[in-house]
Chimera marker file (.cmm) of the C-alpha trace (Angstrom):
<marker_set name="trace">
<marker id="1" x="41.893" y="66.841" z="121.601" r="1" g="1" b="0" radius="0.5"/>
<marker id="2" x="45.503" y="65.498" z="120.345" r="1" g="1" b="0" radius="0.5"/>
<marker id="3" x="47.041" y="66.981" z="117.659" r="1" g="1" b="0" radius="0.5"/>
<marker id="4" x="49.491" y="64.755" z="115.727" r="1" g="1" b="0" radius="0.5"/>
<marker id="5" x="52.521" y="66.015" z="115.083" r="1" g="1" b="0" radius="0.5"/>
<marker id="6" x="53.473" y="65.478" z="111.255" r="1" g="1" b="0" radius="0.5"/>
<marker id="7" x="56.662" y="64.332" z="110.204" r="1" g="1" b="0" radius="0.5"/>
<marker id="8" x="58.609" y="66.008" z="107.953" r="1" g="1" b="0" radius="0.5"/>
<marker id="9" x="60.050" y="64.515" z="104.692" r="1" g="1" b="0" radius="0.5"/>
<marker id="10" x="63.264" y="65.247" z="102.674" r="1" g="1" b="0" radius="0.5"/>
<marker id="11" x="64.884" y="64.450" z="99.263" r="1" g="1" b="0" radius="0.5"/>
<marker id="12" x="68.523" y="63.434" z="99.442" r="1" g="1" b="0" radius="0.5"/>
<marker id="13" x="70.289" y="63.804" z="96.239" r="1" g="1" b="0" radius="0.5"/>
<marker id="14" x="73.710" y="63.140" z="95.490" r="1" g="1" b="0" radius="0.5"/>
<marker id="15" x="75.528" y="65.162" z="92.609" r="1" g="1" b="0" radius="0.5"/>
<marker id="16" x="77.725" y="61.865" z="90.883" r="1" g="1" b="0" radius="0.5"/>
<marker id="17" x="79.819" y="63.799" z="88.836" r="1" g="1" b="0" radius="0.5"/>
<marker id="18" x="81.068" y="65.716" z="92.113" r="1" g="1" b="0" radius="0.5"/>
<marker id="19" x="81.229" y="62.211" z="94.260" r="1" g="1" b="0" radius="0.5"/>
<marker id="20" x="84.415" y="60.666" z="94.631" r="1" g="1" b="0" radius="0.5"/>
<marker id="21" x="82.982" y="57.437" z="96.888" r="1" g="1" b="0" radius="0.5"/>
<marker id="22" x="84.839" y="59.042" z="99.982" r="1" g="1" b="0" radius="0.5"/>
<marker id="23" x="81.842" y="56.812" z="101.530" r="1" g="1" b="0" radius="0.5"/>
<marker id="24" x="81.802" y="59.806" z="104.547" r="1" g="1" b="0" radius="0.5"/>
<marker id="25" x="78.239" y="59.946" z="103.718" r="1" g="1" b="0" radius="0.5"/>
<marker id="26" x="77.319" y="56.484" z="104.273" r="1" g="1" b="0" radius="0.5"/>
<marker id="27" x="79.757" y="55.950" z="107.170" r="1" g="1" b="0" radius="0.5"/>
<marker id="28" x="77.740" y="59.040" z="109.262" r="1" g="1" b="0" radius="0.5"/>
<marker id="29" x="74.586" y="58.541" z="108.287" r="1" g="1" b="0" radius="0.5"/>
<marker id="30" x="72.267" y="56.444" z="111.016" r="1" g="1" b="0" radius="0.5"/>
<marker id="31" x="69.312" y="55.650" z="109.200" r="1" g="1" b="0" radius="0.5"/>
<marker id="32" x="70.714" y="54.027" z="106.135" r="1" g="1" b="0" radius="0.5"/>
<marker id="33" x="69.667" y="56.511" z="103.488" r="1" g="1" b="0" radius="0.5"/>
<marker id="34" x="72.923" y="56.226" z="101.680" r="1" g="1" b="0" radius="0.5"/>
<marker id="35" x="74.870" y="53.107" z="99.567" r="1" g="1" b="0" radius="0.5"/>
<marker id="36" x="77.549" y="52.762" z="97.522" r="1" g="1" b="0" radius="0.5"/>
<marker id="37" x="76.356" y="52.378" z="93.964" r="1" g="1" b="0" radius="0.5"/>
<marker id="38" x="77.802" y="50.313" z="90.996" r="1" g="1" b="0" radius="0.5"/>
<marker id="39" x="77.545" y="52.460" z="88.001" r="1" g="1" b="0" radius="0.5"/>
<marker id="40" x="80.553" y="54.540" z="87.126" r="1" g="1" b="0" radius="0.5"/>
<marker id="41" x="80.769" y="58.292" z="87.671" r="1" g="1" b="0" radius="0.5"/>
<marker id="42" x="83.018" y="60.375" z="84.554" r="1" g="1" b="0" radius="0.5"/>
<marker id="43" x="85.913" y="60.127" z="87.075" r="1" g="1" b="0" radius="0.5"/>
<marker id="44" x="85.842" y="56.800" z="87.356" r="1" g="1" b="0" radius="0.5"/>
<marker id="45" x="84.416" y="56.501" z="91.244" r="1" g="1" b="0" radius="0.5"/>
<marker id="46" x="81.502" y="54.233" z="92.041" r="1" g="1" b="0" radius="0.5"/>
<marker id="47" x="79.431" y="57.007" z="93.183" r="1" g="1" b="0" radius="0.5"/>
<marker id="48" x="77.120" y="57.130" z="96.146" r="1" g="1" b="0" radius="0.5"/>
<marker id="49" x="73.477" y="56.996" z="96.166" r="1" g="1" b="0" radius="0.5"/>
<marker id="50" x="70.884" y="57.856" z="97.944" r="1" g="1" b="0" radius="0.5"/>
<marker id="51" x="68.557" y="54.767" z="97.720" r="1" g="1" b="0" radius="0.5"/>
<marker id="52" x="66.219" y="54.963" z="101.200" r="1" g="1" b="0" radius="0.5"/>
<marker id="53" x="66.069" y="59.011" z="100.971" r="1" g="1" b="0" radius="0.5"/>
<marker id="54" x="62.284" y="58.470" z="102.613" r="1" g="1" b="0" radius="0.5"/>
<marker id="55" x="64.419" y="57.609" z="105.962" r="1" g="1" b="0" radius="0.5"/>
<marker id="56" x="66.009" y="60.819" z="106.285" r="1" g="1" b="0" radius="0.5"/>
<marker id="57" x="64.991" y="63.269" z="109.110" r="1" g="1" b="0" radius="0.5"/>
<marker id="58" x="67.333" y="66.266" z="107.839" r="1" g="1" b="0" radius="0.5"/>
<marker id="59" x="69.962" y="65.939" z="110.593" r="1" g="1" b="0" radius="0.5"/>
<marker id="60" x="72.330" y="67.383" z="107.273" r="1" g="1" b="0" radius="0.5"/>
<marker id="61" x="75.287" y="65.637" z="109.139" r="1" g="1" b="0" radius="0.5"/>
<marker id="62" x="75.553" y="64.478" z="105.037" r="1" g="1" b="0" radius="0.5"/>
<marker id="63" x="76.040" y="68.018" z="103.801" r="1" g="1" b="0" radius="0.5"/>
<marker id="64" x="78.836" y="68.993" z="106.381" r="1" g="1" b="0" radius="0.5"/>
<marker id="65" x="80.597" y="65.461" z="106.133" r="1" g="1" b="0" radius="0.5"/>
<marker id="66" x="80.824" y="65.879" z="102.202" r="1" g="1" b="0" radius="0.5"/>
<marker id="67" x="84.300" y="67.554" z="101.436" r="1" g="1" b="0" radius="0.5"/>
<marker id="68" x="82.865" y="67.548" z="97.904" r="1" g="1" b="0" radius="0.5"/>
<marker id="69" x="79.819" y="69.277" z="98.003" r="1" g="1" b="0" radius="0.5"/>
<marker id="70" x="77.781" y="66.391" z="96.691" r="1" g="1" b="0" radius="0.5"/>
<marker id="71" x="74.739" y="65.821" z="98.873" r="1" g="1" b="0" radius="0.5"/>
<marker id="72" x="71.824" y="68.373" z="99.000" r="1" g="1" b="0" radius="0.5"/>
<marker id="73" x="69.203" y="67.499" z="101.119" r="1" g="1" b="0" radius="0.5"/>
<marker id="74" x="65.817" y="68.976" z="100.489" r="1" g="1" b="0" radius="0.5"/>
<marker id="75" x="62.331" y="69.421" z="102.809" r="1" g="1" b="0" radius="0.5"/>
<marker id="76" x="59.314" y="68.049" z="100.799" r="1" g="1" b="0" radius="0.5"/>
<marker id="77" x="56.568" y="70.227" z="101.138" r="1" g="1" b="0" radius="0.5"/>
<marker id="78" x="53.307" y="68.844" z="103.373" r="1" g="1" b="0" radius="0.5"/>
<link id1="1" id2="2" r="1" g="1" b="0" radius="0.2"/>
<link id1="2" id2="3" r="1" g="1" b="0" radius="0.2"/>
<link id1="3" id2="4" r="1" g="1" b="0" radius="0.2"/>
<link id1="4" id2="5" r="1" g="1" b="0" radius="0.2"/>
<link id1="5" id2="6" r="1" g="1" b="0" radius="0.2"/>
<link id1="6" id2="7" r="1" g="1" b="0" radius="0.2"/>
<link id1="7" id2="8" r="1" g="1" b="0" radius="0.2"/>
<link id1="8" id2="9" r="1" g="1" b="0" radius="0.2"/>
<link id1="9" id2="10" r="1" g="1" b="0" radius="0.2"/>
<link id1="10" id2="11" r="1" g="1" b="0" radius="0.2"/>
<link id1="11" id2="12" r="1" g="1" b="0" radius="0.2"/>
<link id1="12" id2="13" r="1" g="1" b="0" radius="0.2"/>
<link id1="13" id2="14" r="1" g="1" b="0" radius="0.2"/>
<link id1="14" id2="15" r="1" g="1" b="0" radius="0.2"/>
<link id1="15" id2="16" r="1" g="1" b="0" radius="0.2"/>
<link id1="16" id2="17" r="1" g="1" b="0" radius="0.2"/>
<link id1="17" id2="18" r="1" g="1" b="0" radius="0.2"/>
<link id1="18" id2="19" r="1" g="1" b="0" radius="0.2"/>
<link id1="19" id2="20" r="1" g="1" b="0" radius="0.2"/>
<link id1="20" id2="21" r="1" g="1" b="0" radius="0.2"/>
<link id1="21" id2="22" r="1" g="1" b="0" radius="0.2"/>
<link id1="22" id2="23" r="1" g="1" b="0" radius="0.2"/>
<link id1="23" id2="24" r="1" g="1" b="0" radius="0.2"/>
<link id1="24" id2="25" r="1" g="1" b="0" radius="0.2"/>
<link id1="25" id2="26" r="1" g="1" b="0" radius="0.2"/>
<link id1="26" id2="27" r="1" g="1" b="0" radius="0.2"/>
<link id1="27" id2="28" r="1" g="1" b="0" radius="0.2"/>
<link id1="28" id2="29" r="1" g="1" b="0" radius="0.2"/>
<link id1="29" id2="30" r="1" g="1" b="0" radius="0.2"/>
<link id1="30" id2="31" r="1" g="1" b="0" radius="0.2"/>
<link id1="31" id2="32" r="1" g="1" b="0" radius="0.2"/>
<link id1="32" id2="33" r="1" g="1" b="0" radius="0.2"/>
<link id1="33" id2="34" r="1" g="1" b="0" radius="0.2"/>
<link id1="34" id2="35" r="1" g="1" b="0" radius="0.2"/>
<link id1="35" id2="36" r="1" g="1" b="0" radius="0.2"/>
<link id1="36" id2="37" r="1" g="1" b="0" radius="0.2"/>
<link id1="37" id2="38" r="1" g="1" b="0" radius="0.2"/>
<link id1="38" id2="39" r="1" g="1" b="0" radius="0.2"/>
<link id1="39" id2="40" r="1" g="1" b="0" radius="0.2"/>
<link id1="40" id2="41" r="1" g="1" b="0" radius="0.2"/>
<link id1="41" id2="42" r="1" g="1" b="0" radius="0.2"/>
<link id1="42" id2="43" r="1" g="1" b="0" radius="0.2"/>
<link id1="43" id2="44" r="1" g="1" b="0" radius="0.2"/>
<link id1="44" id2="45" r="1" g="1" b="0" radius="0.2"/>
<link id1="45" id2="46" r="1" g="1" b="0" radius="0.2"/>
<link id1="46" id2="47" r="1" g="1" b="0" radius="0.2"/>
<link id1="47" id2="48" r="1" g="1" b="0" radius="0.2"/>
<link id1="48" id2="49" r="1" g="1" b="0" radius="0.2"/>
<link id1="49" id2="50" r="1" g="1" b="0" radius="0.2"/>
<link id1="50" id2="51" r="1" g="1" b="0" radius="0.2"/>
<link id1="51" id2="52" r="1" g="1" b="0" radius="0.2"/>
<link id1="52" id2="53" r="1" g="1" b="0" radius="0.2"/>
<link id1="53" id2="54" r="1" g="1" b="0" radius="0.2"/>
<link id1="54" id2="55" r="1" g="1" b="0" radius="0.2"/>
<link id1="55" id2="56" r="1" g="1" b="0" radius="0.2"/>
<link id1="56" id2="57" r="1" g="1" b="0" radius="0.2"/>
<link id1="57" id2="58" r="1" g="1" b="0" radius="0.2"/>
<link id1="58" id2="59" r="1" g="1" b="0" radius="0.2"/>
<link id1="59" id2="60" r="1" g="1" b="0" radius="0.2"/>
<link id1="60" id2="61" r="1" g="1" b="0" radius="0.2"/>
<link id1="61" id2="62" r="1" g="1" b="0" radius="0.2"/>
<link id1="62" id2="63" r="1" g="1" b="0" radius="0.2"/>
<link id1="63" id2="64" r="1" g="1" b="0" radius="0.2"/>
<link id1="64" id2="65" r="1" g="1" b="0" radius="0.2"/>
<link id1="65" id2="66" r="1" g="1" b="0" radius="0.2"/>
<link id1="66" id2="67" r="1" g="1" b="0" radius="0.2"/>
<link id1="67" id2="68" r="1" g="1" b="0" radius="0.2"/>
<link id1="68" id2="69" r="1" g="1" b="0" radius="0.2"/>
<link id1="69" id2="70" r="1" g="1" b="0" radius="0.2"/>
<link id1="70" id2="71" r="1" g="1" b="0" radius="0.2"/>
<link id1="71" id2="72" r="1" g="1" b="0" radius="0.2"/>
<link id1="72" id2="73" r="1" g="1" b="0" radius="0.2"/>
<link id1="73" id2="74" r="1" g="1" b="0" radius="0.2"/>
<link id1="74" id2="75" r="1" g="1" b="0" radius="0.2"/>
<link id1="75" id2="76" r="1" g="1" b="0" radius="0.2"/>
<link id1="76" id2="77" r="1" g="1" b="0" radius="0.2"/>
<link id1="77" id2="78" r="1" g="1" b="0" radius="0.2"/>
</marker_set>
């Protein structure tokens, strides 16, 4: 009898008024989960977003790469 292991999900979020498009986030990241985005942050940066969060496995190399404290990453539950 197998048992298959489950993979676990996460939520990336990125806080856009704290972003300042350092584009750390996007540069570390392997699987893609983060882009620049278009729209206009209050501080005038075109913020980063999180647009394939579904492709994160919560390595968190986002969260200690941030010098801004933007990214959270979150485990979704089963």
């Amino acid at each position: 009898m197998s048992q298959e292991k489950k993979k676990k999900r996460f939520s990336v979020q990125v806080e856009s008024k704290l972003c300042k498009a350092c584009l750390y986030c996007v540069a570390s990241c392997n699987k893609g989960v983060f882009e620049q985005g278009k729209a206009l942050n209050p501080q005038g940066y075109e913020y980063v977003t999180a647009v394939h969060s579904g492709e994160c496995v919560g390595c968190l190399t986002c969260i200690g790469i941030c010098p801004d404290f933007a990214v959270t990453v979150s485990e979704l539950p089963d």
